[in-house]
N, C-alpha and C positions, 0 to 999 in steps of 0.2 A: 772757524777762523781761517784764514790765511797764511801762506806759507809766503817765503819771501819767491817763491815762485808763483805766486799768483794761484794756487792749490789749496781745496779743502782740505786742511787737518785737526783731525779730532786730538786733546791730548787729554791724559787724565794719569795722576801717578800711578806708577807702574807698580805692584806689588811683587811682594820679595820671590824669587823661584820655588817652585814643590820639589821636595824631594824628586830624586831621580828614582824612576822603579828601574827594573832590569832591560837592555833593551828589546823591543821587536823589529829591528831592523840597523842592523851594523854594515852599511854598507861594504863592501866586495866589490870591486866598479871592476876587475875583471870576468864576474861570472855574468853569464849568459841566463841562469836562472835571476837573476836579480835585476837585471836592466840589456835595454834593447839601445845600440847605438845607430847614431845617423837616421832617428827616423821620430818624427814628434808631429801629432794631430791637433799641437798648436802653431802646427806650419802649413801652409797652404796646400792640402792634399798630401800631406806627413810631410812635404820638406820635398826636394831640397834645399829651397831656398823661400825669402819673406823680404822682397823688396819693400811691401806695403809697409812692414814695420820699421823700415828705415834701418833695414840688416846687410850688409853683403856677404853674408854666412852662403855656403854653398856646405849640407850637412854629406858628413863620410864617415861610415863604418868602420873605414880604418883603426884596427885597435888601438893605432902608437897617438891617434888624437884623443883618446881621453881613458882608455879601459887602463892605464896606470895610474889615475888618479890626477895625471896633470892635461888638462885639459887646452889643446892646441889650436893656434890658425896661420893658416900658410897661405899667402897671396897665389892668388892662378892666374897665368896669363892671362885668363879675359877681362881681368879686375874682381871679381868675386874672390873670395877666401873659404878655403877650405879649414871648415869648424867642426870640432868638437862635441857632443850631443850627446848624454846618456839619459834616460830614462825610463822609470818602472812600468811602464804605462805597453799593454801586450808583451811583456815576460814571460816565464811558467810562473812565475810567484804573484806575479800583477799587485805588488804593495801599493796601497793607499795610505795616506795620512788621514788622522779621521780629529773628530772632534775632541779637544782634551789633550791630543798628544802634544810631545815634546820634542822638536827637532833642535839637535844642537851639531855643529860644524868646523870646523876649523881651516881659513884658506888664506892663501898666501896671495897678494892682490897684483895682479900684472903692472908694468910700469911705463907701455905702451901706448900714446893718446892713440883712440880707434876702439882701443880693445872695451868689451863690455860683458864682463861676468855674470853672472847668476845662479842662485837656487832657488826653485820656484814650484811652484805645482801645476797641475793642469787639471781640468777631465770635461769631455764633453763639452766642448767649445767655451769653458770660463774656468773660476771657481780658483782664478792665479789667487795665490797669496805670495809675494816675495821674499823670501827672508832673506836677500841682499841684492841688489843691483850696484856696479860700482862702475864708473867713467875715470878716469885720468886726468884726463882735465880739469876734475873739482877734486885736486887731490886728497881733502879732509871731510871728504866728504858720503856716505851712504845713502842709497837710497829704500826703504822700507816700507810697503805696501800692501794693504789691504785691498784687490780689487773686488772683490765678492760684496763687500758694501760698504765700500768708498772712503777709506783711507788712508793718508800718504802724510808721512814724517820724512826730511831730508837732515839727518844725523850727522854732525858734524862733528869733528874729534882729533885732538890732535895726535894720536895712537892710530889713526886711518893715513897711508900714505902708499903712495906706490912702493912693489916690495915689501908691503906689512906683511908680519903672520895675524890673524885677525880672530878670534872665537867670539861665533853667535850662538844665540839661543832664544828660540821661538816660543811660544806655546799658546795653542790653536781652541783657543776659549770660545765659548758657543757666544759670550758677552762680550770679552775683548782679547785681541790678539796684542800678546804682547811679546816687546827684543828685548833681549838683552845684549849689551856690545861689551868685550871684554871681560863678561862678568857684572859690569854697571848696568842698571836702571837704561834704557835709550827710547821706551816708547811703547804705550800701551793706548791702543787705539779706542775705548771705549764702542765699539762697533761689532766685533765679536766675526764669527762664522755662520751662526745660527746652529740648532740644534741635529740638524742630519747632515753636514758638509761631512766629504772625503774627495779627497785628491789624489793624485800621483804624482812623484817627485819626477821634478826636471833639475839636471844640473849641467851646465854650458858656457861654453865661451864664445858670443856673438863678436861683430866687426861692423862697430858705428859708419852708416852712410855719408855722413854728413848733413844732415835735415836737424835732428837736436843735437848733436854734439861731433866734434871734427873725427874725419877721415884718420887714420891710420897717413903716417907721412910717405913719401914715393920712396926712400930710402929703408924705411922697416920691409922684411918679407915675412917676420913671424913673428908671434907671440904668443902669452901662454897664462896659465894660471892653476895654480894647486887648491887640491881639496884633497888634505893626509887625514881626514875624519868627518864621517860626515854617523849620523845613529837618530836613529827615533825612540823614542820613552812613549810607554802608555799606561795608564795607570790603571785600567782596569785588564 
């Protein structure tokens, strides 16, 4: 079917959460065994920067941009933004999310039109799965994706608002990936990951170009967005 974006979405109800096991991955966004900042091989030659993506991200290892947990961007002179960028991906630990797991999060959503958050995966040029993109502009709005085999839910709610504190919750089924928002039911893709998918977690704060959604205004120089928990569950 159709989304009111003109988007494939698959939906099917969402079944209730599995228990939580212990975790395998309690995020630490200050250690350096856990994540690599300012540098992601879902950016053109690691980053710095993804014009193509309709980003003005310019990525910096600067700790005070995301190794506290609040993830930053600062307008530069040349109009680019200096962003924010952690990710597991060439660590010492090199965590992957694998099939079956459970990712759950908790983030506080910027209140900045420009600003564009995210946790997501990567590896090997694909294999995004989303578990949140968020814009300003569509205040009540999430964005939830499947790209590994093609689907997208745009979750609407009126508990989503700039400034929200927010708790998701993923879980990375070989058949369907499914959100949960707040604790509710938001979206079980019936499409799944397939049985050998693993990923590496990205988590970031981009700066809309303006091509899908408005510019950062001339007046803003910063903005920003929290992630006070972010953990992976696996049950085997």
């Amino acid at each position: 079917m159709l989304s009111e974006h003109g988007v494939s979405v698959h939906r099917t109800p969402a079944p209730r959460p599995h228990a939580a096991h212990a975790p395998v991955l309690t995020a630490d966004f200050a250690s350096p065994a856990q994540w690599v900042a300012g540098r992601s091989w879902a950016y053109p030659d690691g980053g710095p920067v993804n014009p193509g993506d309709d980003k003005l991200d310019h990525l910096v290892a600067d700790p005070s941009y995301s190794r506290t947990g609040t993830f930053r961007a600062r307008r530069r002179p040349e109009g680019t933004w200096s962003t924010g960028l952690l990710t597991t991906e060439g660590s010492d630990e090199d965590f992957m999310v694998c099939v079956g797991d459970v990712v759950e999060a908790r983030v506080r959503l910027p209140r900045e039109v420009g600003a564009w958050p995210a946790i997501w995966t990567w590896r090997d040029g694909g294999q995004e799965i989303d578990v949140f993109e968020y814009h300003p502009d569509n205040p009540d709005l999430l964005e939830l994706s499947n790209h590994v085999r093609t689907a997208h839910h745009y979750h609407h709610d009126p508990a989503v608002h700039p400034g929200a504190l927010v708790d998701l919750r993923v879980e990375f089924g070989a058949r369907s990936v499914t959100w949960w928002v707040n604790g509710a039911a938001a979206f079980s893709d019936g499409r799944g990951v397939g049985g050998h998918w693993r990923a590496h977690l990205v988590v970031n704060l981009s700066v809309s170009a303006g091509r899908y959604h408005p510019p950062p205004r001339p007046d803003v120089s910063e903005m920003s967005f929290e992630v006070p928990m972010l953990r992976v569950h696996r049950e085997r």
